[in-house]
N, C-alpha and C positions, 0 to 999 in steps of 0.2 A: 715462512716469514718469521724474522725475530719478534720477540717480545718488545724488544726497548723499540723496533722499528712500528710496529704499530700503535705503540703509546705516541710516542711523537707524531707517525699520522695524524694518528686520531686528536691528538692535541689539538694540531696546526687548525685541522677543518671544522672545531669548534669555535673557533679563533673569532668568527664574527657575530658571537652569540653570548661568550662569555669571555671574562681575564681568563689569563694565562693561565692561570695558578688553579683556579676556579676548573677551568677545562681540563687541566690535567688528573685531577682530582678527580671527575667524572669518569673520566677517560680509565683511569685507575680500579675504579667503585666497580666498571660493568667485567672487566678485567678480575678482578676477585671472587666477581659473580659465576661469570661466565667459565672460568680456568681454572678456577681456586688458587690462584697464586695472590702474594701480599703486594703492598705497596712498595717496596723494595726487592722484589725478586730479580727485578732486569739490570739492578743496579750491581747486586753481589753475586749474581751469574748470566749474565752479559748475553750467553751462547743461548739462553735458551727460548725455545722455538714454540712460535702459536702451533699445531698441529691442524694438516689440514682441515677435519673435518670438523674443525670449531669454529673455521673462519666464517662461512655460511651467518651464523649465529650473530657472531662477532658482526657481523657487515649492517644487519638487518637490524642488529639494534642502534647501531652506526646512525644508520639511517632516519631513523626515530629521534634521535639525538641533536642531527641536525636540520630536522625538523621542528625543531623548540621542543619538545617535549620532553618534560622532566623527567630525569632519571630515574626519580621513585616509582613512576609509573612506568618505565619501560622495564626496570627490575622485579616490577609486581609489589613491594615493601616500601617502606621508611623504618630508621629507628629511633624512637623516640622513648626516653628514660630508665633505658637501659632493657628494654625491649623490642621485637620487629613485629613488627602491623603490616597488614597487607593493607594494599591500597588501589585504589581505581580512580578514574577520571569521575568519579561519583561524588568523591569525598575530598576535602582539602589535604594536604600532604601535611602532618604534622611537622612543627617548627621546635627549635630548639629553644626559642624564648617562652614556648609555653608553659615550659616543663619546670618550672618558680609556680606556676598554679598549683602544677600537682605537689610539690614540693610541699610548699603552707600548706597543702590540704590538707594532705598526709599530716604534716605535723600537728593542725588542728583537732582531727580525729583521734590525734595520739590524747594530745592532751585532754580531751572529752573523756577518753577510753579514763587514764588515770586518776581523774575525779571522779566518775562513775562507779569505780572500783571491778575486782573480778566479778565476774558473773551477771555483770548489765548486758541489755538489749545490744546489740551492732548499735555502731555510729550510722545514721543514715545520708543518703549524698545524693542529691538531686541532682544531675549534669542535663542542661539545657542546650540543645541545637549540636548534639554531641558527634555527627558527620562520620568518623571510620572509626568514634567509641572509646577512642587513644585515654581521653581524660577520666572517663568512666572505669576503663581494664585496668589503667595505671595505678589508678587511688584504690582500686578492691583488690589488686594486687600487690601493693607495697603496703597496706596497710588490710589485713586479711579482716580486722577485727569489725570491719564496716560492711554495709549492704546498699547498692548503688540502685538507681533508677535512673537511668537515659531517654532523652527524648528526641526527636527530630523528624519534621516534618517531610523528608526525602524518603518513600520505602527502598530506592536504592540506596543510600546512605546506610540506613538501618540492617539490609542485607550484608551489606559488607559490615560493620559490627558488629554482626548478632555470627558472622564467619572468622571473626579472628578465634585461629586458634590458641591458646593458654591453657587449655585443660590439663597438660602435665606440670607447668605452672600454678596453675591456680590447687592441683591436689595437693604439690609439696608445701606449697604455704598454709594450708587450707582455708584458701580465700574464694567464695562464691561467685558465679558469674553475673556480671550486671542483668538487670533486666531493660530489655531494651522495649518501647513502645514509640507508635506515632503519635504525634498531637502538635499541632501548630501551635509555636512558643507564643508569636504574636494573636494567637488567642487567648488572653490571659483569665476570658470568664469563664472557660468551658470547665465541663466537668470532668474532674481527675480525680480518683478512686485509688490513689495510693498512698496514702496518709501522710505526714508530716516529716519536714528533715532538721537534721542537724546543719547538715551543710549545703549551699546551693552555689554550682561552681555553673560558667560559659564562658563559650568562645564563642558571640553570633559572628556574624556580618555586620560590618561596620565600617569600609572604604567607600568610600561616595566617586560618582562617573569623574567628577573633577582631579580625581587624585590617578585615571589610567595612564596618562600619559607618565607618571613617572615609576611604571609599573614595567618590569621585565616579561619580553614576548615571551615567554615557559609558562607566567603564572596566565598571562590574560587570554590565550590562548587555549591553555590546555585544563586547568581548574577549575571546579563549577560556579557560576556565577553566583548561586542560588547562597554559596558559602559565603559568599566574600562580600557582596554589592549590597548596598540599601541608596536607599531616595535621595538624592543630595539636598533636596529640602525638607527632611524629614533625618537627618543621620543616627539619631538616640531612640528610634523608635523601638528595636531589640531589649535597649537597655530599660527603658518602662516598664516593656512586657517582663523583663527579669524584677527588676523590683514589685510592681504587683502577684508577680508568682511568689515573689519572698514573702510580701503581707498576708499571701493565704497561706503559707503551705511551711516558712522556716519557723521552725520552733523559736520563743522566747530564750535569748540566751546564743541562738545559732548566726551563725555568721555567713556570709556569701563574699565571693569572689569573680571576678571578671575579667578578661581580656578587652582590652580596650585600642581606639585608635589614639595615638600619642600625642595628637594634634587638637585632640577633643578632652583631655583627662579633665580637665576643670569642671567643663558642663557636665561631662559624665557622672561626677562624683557630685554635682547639685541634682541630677536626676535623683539620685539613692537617700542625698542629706531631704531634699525635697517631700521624700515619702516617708521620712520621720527615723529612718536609719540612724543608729549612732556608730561613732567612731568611723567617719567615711574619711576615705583616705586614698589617694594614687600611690602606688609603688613602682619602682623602677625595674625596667628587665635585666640581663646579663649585660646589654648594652647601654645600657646607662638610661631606656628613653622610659617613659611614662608607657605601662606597658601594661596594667591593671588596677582595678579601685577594689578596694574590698570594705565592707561593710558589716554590719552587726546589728541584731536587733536586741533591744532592750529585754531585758528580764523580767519577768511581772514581778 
């Protein structure tokens, strides 16, 4: 079988799942996986051939694929900022809009770092409902000078976090591993024995039943609900439990940030100004939509 012949297959028979473009792409993704050839191999050498005993492989993930299920999980990964994370039907698939969270994060802990001067404590970073740890590994990895704490109520979630590998990663920068623990976010009175942060970052749950139907069969299918869904009469209920964990637990001075649903940034950002937050704010994603609030607490 040629190469260019099974990309186009495989296009076609995604065809009722996804755009063109979209499927080819996927089609492409399990192909670089699978083969190690690029996204241009069939085009600048035409002749060349799947070999049989790849097709096996090739078929079986096929299959998977047109079965709605996302790529990331039939590939075992996602990469998200400029790293690959394993991933499971456990954990939401990291998004590319997230990654402006870690962004500012990063650059917040930078700038903590430079008023603090050399030889201060880590910047600390509370990551709540942290699901495959993406946000957690990212920030203690792009900015080594910090020390994270992850939370989430999922021990599957957590397993798969506390499993990403970066140990050769995290030596060459010499950036520490998060530490990953359970505890239900929407618990926000329990007791928590890990002292105070500079930064409090989340992604909860936040799509309400009303919004499935304009939801793609890959995500509502195959993604944990437990990541995604809250009460549709209840939808800020995450974002409370973040802000009350910010009243105990973010230092004076420290700031948090949030992943938000774009339909709700107004109320979102009165939950936070509501609990005496200053400088609340929505920010926009890569796509232009209302994509996160981020907040600050006053300084004594």
């Amino acid at each position: 079988m040629l190469l260019a012949d099974f990309i186009r297959e495989g296009t076609r028979s995604l065809g009722s799942l996804y755009p063109e473009r979209e499927a080819r792409s996927i089609v492409l993704m399990l192909c670089e996986a699978l083969l190690g050839t690029k996204s241009y191999t069939h085009v600048v050498e035409p002749g060349t051939v799947v070999e049989p005993g790849a097709v096996a492989a090739l078929e079986a993930a096929m299959a998977r694929l047109r079965g709605g299920e996302p790529v990331q999980y039939v590939l075992g990964y996602a990469e998200f900022c400029g790293f690959r994370f394993r991933v499971t039907p456990d954990v939401l698939i990291p998004r590319q809009e997230t990654e402006r969270l870690v962004t500012d994060a990063v650059e917040e802990a930078a700038r903590l770092r430079r008023k603090r001067g050399p030889g201060a404590p880590p910047v600390r970073v509370l990551d709540l409902c942290t699901g495959s740890g993406c946000i957690a590994w990212s920030v203690a990895l792009l900015a080594p000078w910090t020390e994270e704490v992850a939370v989430d109520v999922s021990e599957a979630a957590l397993a798969v976090a506390r499993a990403q590998d970066f140990a050769q990663e995290a030596g060459a920068r010499g950036a520490s591993m998060p530490l990953f623990v359970r505890a239900d976010v929407l618990d926000a009175e329990q007791d928590f024995d890990y002292g105070i942060f500079d930064i409090i970052l989340s992604n909860p749950p936040y799509l309400t039943e009303s919004e499935k139907p304009l939801m793609h069969r890959n995500v509502l299918e195959h993604e944990p609900d437990l990541a995604l869904f809250v009460p549709g009469d209840d939808p800020l209920v995450f974002y409370r439990a973040v802000a009350r964990w910010s009243e105990r637990f973010l230092l004076p001075g420290g700031c948090g940030i949030v992943e938000i649903n774009d339909r709700l940034a107004g109320e979102t950002e009165e939950v936070f100004r509501s609990a005496g937050f200053a400088e609340t704010r929505a920010v926009k994603d890569v796509f232009e939509r209302n994509r996160f609030v981020y907040f600050s607490k006053n300084a004594i």
